[in-house]
LUMGUVO-244951 format. One line per field, with one value per residue (C-alpha): residue number from 0; residue in one letter; x, y, z. Coordinates in Angstrom, 3 decimals, m for minus. Example, Ala and Ser with C-alpha at 12.3 -4.5 7.8 and 13.67 -1.06 7.14 Angstrom:
nr: [0:1]
rest: [a:s]
c1: [12.300:13.670]
c2: [m4.500:m1.060]
c3: [7.800:7.140]
This chain:
nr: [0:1:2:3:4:5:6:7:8:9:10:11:12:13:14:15:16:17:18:19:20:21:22:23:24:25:26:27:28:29:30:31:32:33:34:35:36:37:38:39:40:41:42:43:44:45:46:47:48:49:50:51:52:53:54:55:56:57:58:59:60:61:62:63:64:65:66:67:68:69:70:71:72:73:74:75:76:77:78:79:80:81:82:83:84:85:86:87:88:89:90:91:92:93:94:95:96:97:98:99:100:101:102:103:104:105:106:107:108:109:110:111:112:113:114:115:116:117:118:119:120:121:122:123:124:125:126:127:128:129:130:131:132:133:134:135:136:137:138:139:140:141:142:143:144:145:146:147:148:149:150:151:152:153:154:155:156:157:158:159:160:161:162:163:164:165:166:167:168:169:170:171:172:173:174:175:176:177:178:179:180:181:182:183:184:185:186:187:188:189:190:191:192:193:194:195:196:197:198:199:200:201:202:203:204:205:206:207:208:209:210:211:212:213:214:215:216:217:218:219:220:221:222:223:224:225:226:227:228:229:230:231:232:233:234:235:236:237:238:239:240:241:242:243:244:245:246:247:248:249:250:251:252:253:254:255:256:257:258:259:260:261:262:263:264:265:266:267:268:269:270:271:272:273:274:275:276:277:278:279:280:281:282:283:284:285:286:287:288:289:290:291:292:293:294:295:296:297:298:299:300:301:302:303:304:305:306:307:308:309:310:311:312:313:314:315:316:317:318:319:320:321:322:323:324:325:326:327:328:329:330:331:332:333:334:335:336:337:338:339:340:341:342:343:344:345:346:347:348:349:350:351:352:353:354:355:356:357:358:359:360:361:362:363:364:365:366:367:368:369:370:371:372:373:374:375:376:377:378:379:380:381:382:383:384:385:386:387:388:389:390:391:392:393:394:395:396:397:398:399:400:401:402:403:404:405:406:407:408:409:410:411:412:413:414:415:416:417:418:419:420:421:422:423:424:425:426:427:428:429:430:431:432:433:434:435:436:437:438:439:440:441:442:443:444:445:446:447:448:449:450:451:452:453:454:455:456:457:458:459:460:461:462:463:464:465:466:467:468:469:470:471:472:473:474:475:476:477:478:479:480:481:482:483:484:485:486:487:488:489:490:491:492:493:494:495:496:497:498:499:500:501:502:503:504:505:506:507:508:509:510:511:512:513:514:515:516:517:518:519:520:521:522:523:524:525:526:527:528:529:530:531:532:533:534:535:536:537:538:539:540:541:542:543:544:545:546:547:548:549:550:551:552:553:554:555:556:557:558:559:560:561:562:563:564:565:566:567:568]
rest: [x:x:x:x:x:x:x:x:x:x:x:x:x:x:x:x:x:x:x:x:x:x:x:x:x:x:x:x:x:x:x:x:x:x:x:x:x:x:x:x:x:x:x:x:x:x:x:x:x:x:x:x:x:x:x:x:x:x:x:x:x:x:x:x:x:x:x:x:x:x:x:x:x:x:x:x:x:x:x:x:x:x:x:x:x:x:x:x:x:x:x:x:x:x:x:x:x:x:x:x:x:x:x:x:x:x:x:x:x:x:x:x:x:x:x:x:x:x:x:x:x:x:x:x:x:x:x:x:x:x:x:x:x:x:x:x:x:x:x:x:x:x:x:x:x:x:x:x:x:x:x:x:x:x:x:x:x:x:x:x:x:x:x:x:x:x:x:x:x:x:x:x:x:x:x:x:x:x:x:x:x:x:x:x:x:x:x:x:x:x:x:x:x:x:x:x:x:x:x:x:x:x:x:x:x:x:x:x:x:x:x:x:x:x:x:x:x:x:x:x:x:x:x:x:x:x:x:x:x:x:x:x:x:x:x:x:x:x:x:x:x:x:x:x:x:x:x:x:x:x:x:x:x:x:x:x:x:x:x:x:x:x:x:x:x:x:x:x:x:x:x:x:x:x:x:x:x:x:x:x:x:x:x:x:x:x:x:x:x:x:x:x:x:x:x:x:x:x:x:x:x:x:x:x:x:x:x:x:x:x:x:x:x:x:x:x:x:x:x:x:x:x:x:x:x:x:x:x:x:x:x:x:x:x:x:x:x:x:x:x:x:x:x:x:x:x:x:x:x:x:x:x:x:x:x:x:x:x:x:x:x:x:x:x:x:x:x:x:x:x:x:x:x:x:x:x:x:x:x:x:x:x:x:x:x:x:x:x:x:x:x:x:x:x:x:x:x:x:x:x:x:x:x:x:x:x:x:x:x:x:x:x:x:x:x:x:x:x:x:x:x:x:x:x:x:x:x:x:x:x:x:x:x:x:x:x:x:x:x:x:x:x:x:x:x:x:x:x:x:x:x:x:x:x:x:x:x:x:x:x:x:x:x:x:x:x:x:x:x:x:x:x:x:x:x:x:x:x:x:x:x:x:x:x:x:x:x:x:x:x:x:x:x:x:x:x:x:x:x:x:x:x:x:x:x:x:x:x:x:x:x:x:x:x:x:x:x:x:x:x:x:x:x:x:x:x:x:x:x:x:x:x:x:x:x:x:x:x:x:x:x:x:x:x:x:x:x:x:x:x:x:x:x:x:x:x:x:x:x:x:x:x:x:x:x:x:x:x:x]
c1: [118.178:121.577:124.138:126.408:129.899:130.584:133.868:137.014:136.192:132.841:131.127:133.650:132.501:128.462:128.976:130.235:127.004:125.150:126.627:126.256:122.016:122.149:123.679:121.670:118.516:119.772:120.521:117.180:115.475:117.845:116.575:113.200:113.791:115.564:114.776:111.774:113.487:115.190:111.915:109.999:111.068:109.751:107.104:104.246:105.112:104.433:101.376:99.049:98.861:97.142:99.608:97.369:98.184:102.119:102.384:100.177:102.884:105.430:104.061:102.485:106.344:105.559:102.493:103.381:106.120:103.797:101.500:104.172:105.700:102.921:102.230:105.670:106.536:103.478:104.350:108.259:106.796:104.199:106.148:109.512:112.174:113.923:110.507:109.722:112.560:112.062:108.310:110.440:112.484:109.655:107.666:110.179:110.908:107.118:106.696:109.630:107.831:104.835:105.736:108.073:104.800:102.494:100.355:97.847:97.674:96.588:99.223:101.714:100.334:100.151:103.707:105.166:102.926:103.859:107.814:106.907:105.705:108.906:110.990:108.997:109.145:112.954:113.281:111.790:113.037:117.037:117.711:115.926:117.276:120.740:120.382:119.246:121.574:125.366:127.365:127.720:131.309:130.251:126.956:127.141:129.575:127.304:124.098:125.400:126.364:122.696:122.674:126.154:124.040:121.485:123.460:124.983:121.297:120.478:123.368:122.991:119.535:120.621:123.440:121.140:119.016:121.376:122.881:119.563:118.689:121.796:120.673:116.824:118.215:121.191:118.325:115.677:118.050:118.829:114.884:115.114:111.239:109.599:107.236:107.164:110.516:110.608:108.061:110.199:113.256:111.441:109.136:112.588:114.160:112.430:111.721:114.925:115.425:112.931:114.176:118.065:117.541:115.508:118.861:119.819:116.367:117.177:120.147:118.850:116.040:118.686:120.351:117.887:117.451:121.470:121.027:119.290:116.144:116.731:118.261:116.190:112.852:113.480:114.405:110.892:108.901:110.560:112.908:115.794:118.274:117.113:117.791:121.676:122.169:121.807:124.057:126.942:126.732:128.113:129.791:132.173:130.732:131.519:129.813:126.552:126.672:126.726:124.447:121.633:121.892:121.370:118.486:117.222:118.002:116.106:113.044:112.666:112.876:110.746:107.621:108.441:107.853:104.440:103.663:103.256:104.237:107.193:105.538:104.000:104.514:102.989:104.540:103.372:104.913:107.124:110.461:109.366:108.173:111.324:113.274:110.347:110.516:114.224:114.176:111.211:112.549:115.791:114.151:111.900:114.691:117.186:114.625:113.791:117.847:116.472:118.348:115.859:114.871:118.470:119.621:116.258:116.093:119.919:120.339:117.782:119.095:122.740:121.020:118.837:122.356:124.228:125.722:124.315:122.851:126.035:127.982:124.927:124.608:128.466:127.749:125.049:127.103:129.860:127.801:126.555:129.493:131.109:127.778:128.923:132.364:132.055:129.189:131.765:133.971:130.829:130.499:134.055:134.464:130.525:132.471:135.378:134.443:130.610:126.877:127.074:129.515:129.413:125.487:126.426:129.699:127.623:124.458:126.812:128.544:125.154:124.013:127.042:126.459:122.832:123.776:126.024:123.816:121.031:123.339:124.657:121.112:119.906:122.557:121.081:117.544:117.126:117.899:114.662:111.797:107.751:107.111:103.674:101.500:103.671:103.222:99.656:99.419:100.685:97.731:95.588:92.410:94.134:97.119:100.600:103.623:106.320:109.646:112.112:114.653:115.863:113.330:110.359:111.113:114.146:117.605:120.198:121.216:125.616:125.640:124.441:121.825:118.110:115.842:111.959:110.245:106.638:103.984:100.633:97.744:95.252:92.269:93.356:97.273:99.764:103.000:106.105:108.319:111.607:112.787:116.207:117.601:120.744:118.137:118.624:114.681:114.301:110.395:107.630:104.922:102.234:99.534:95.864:94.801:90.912:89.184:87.523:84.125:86.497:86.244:89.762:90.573:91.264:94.970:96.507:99.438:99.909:103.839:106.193:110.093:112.818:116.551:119.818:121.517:123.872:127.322:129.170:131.402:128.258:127.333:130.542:130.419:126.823:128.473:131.017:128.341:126.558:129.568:130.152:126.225:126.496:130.052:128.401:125.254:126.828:129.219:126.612:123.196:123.520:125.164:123.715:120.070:119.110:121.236:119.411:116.199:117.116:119.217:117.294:113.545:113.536:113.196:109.349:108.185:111.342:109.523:105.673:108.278:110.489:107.549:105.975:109.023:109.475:106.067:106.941:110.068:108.344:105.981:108.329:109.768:106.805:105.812:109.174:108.586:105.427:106.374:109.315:108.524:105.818:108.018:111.209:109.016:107.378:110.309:113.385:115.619:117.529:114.286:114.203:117.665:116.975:114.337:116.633:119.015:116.747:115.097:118.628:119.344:116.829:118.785:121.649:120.389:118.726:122.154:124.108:122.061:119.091:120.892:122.818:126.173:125.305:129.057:129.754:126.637:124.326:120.583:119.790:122.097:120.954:117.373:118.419:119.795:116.434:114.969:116.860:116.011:112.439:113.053:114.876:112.227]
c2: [135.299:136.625:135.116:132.820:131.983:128.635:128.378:126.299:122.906:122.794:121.315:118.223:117.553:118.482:115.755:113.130:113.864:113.402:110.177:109.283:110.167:108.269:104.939:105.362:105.362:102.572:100.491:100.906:99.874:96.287:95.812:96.092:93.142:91.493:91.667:89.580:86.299:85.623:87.089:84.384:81.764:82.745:84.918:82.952:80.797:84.558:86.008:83.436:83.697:81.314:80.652:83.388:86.144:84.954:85.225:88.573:90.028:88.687:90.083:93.358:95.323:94.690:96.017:99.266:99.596:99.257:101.858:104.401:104.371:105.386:108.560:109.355:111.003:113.047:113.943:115.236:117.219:119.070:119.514:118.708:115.589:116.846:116.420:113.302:111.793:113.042:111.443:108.053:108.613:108.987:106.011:103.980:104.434:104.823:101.117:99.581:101.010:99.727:95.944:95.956:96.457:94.683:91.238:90.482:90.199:93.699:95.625:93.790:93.883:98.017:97.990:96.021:98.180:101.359:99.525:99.104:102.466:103.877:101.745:102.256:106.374:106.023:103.860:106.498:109.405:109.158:108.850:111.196:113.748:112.277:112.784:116.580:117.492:116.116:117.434:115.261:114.293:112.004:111.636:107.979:107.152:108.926:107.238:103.957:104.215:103.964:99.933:99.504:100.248:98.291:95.102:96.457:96.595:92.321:91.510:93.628:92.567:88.816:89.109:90.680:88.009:84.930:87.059:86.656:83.626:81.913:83.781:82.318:78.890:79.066:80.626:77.558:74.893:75.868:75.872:72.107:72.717:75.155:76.479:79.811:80.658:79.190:81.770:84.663:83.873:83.477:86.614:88.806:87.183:88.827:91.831:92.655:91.743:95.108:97.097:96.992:98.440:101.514:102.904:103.776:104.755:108.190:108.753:108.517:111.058:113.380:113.366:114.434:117.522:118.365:118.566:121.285:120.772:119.587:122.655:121.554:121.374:124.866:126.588:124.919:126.500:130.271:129.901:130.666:132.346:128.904:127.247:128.698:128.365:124.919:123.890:126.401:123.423:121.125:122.920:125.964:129.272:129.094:125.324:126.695:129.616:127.433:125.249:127.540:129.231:125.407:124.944:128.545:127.638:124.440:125.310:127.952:125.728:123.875:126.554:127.594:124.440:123.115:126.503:124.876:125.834:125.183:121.986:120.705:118.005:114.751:111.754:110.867:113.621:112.358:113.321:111.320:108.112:106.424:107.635:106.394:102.914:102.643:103.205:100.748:98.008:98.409:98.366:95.323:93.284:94.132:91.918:89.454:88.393:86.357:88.326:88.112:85.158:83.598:85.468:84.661:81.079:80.665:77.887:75.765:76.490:74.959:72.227:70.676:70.854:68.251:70.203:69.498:71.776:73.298:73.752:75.713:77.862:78.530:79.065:81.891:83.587:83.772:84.776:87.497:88.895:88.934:91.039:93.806:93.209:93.768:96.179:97.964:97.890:98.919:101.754:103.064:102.252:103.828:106.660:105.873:103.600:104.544:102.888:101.389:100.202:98.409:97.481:95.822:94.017:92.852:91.434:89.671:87.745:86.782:85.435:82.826:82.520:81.480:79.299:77.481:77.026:75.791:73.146:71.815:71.523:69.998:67.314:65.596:66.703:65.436:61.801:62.094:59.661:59.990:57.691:58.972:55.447:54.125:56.121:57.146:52.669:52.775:55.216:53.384:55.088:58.700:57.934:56.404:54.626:53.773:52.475:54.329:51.731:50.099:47.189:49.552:52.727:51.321:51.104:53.917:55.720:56.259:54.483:57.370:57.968:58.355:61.303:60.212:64.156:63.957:67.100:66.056:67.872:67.064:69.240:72.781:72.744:71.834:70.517:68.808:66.213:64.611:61.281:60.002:56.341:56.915:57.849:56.073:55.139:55.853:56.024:58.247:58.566:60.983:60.261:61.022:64.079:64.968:68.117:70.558:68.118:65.694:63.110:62.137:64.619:62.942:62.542:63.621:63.308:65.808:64.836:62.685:62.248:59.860:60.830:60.895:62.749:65.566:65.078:67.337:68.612:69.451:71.468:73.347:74.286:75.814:77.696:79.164:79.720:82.039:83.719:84.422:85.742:87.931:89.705:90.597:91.790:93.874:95.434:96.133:96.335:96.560:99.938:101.072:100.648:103.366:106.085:104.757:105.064:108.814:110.048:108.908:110.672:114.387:116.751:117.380:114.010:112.443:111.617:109.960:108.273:106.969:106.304:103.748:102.466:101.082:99.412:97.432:96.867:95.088:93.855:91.722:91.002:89.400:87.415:85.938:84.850:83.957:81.759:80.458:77.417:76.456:76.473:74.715:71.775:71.529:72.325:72.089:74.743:74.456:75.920:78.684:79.769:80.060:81.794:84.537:84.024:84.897:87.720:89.345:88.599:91.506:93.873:93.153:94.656:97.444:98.486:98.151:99.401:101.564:103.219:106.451:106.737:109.333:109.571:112.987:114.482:117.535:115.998:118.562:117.619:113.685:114.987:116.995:113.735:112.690:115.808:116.366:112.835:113.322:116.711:114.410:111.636]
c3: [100.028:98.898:97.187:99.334:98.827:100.558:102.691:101.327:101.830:102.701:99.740:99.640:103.231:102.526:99.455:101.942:104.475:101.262:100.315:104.459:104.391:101.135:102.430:106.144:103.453:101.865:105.134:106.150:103.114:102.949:106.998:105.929:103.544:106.054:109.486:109.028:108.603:112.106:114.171:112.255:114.533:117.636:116.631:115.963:119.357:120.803:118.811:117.987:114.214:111.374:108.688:106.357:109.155:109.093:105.568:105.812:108.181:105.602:102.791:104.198:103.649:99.728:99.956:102.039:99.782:96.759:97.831:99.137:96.164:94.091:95.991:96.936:94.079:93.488:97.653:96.787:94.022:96.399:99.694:98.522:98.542:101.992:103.487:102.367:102.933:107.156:106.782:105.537:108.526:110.929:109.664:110.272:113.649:114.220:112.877:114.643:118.026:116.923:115.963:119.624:121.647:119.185:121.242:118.410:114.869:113.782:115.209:114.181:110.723:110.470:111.689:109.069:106.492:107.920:107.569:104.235:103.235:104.841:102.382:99.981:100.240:100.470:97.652:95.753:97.285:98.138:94.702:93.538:95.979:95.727:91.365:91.776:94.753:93.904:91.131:88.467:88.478:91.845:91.133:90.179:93.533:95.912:94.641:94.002:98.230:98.504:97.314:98.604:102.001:100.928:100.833:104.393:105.605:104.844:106.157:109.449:109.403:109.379:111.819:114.544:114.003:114.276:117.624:119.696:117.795:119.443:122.626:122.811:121.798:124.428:126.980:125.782:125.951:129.578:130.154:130.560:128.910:131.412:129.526:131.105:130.199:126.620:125.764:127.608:125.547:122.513:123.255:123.918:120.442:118.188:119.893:120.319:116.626:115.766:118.517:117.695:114.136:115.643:115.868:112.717:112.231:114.327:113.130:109.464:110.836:112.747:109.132:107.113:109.139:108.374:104.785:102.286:100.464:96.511:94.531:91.553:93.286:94.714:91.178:89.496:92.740:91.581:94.748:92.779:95.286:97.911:94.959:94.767:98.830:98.268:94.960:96.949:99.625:97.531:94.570:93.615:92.826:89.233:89.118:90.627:88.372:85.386:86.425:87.478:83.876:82.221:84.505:83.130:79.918:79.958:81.886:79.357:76.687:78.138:78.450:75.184:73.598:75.277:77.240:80.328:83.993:86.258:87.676:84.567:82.398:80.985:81.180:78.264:76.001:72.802:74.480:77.618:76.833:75.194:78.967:80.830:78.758:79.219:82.792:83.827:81.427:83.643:86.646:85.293:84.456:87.462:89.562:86.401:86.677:90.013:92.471:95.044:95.071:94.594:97.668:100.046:98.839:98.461:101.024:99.848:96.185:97.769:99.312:96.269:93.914:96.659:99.408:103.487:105.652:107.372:104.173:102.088:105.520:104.802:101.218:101.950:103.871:101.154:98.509:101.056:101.899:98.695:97.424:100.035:98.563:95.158:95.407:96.712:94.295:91.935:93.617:93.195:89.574:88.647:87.975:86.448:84.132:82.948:83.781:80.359:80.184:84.005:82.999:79.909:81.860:84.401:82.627:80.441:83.693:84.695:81.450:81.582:85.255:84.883:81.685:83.589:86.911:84.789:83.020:86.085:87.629:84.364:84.595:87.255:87.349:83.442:85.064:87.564:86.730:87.335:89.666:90.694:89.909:92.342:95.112:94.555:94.728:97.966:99.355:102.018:103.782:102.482:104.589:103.076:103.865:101.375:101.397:99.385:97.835:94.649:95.061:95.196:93.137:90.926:90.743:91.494:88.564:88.675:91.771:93.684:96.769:95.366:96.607:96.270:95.526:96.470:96.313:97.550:98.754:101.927:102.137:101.101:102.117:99.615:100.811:99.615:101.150:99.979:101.175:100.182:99.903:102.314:104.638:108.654:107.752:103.797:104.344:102.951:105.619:105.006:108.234:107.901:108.438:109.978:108.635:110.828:110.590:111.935:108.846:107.404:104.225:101.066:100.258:96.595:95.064:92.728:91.464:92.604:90.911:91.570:90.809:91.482:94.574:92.685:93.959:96.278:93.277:91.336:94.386:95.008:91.380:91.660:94.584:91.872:89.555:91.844:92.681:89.684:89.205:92.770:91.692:88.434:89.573:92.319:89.994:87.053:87.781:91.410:91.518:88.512:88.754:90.587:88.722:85.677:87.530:88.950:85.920:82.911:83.935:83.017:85.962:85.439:85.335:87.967:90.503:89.306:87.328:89.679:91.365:88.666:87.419:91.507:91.265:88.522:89.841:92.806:90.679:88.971:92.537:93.796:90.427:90.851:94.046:93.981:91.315:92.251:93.989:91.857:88.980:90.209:91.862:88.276:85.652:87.943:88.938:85.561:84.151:86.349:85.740:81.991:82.603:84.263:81.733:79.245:80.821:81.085:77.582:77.214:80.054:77.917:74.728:76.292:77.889:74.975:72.545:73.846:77.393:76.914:78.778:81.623:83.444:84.442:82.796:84.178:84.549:82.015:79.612:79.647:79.443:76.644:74.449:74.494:73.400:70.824:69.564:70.044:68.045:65.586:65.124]
């Protein structure tokens, strides 16, 4: 191919379709977190489902995404990242067409896998294109639009959900309780839920088609003059010039010093493993600050520090919106002001954010008392009924309402129920239960605490403190974790790499969660949020002290820093 000069103009605009495929990627992957929650509601009253196969369907976007993005990288580096990135595309739309038509259990299960594996390709893949692709004096803005997107996505995601939700309930409530059309409001709910995100499904696929294949991958496959058709796109003549000679330079460097081809590379190499580290402890501790589970379980956070119902739903939507908000502000000061220098900002705001959260939790939940003789006591033929008051339990601590926390277990289901004093019938009734034999299953109470209601105050200030946590994650590690991801593995090993630094990303994602309820019914949420305190104590130090400042570097000249140390050690 021969040597193309690119019209006036043209690369500013190809850099903004860039930045576009990159945030359509990134809206995807945050409605495959989120679309999930709203069709929950009606969708086991459509598709009979045990509570195994709900949390299955839950659960089965993790595991797509798990397994895509082990094999996605090893896929960019064989057919190429523009590829890839159209097989993300077309497994997404492919699943949304398959959960809309799905009746039983096992369709509906492929199609949230096949969801998952298409977030968990992009996850892997848009950064990695975006990284090689845009020059590096916008390299951090165009990327970061990929989890300024992101956020975009869970919020889309939960406002097409609460539009048909108030649709099936307005639809049900004029039912008067016919049966037939209950289940036809409900069964349209959360169909239409899938079927409305579709949409920017093709046009994320029609994009991908509009934009050239990486201009790194081409020059390590020999397609050198491919390889300068494609940096003219988005840069000057003179910029592609100079950059084609560093990626000479390097990849000869490279052959000289381990003899190995264009593709090669171990990931294991001296001058790879302290990147490698870097970027997975990043990507470990970006999930270990909570995020995930503070924004999914954000309500019921609101709700156990004193505030109702109505006024924690108003609170999650606040903290929601101001994540869009400030991530995008993140996203215009990446470049301004450095990913070191917003990464070290940041993980410092949530430290004292987390601090504080667990001190106000702590200041009521230290008052709670074990009242578990009590209630196990009141246990009659493995059914029980107890009054919650002064006279039974004890008296009010600061004169305020008492909550009664019980979690007991009947047969093989574990659940917990919360009965306050201020109650209009402050009773704990927990019925007998038969087994499948039809004999009554033993009843067990595993824990039961008696404290203090937190007061409304203490509640508004949580609200603050997690304000203060969302604004600092969006602006730090929110915008910066996947340009340290995509700018800190060297070119031969960026994509496996990307590719296991993800899983352990979602590793730590699932521990979290999988933990999270466990813990806080055990220790209390001011346990939990010193656990994610201390955990970004750790993505602190590793910022300030161990993560080079990338702004408005080449890729090869951050992969050459760490050469030169590995040279040097």
């Amino acid at each position: 191919m021969s040597t193309i000069t690119a019209p006036s103009g043209t690369p500013s605009f190809y850099n903004k379709l860039l930045a576009g495929i990159a945030g359509l990627g990134g809206l995807l992957y945050g409605i495959d977190i989120g679309i999930i929650a709203g069709a929950l509601l009606y969708l086991d009253k459509c598709i009979k489902l045990t509570e195994q196969q709900t949390s299955l369907v839950v659960a089965a976007v993790l595991a797509g995404s798990a397994v895509s993005s082990i094999v996605a990288g090893a896929l960019a580096d064989w057919i190429g990242r523009k590829k890839m990135m159209i097989v993300s595309a077309l497994l997404f739309v492919l699943s949304v067409g398959i959960i809309y038509v799905s009746n039983s259990f096992l369709p509906l299960l492929i199609g949230r896998l096949l969801q998952g594996a298409s977030g968990g390709v992009i996850a892997v893949v848009v950064p990695l294109y975006l990284a090689e692709c845009v020059p590096a004096s916008s390299r951090g803005r165009s990327t970061a639009m990929f989890q300024f997107f992101l956020t975009i996505g869970i919020a889309l995601a939960a406002l097409v959900g609460k539009y048909y939700i108030d649709q099936a309930e307005t639809a049900i409530k004029a039912a008067n309780g016919n049966a037939e059309l209950i289940l036809a409001a409900s069964n349209h709910a959360w169909r239409a839920m899938f079927l409305f995100v579709m949409w920017p499904g093709f046009v994320f696929l029609i994009g991908t088609f509009l934009v050239a294949e990486s201009p790194r991958w081409l020059f390590r496959k020999g397609r050198e003059a491919q390889a300068k058709a494609a940096l003219l796109k988005s840069r000057s003549p003179e910029e592609a010039e100079t950059e084609l000679k560093e990626m000479a330079e390097h990849l000869s460097q490279s052959k000289s010093a381990d003899g190995k081809s264009h593709s090669g590379g171990s990931l294991f190499q001296r001058k790879y493993v302290i990147p490698f580290i870097i970027a997975c402890v990043i990507l470990g501790c970006n999930q270990a600050t909570g995020i995930n589970s503070i924004l999914q379980f954000l309500t019921l956070i609101l709700q156990k520090a004193g505030l109702s119902a109505s006024f924690a739903s108003n609170g999650d939507f606040a903290v929601k919106v101001l994540n869009v908000v400030a991530t995008m502000i993140g996203v215009v000061l990446v470049d301004k002001m450095g990913r070191k220098f917003l990464l070290k900002t940041g993980t410092a705001g949530i430290i004292v954010s987390l601090l504080i959260g667990a001190g106000l939790f702590y200041s009521f939940e230290s008052k709670r008392v074990d009242v578990s003789d009590k209630v196990k006591a009141s246990i009659t033929g493995d059914a029980l009924s107890l009054k919650v008051d002064e006279a039974t339990l004890g008296a009010a601590i600061d004169g305020r309402p008492m909550e009664l926390a019980v979690l007991y277990r009947q047969g093989d289901a574990e659940k917990v129920v919360s009965v306050f004093t201020n109650d209009a019938k402050p009773v704990l009734d927990i019925p007998q239960t038969a087994g499948a034999d039809g004999k009554a299953l033993p009843l067990e109470i595993k824990r039961a605490k008696y404290g203090p209601v937190p007061t409304e105050t203490t509640g508004y200030l949580v609200i603050a403190s997690l304000m203060l946590f969302i604004t600092s994650f969006a602006l730090g590690p929110g915008v910066c974790v996947w340009l340290a991801l995509s700018e800190l593995m060297p070119t031969r090993i960026r994509s496996i790499g990307m590719g296991v630094a993800l899983v352990i990303n979602q590793g730590v994602s699932t521990g979290i969660a999988a933990f999270f309820l466990p813990i806080v019914g055990n220790f209390g949420y001011s346990a939990m949020f010193l656990f994610w305190g201390a955990c970004t104590v750790i993505y602190f130090i590793t910022a300030a002290f161990f993560l080079p400042e990338t702004k408005g570097k080449t890729l090869e000249e951050i992969e050459e820093h760490f050469d030169r140390g590995a040279k040097k050690a």
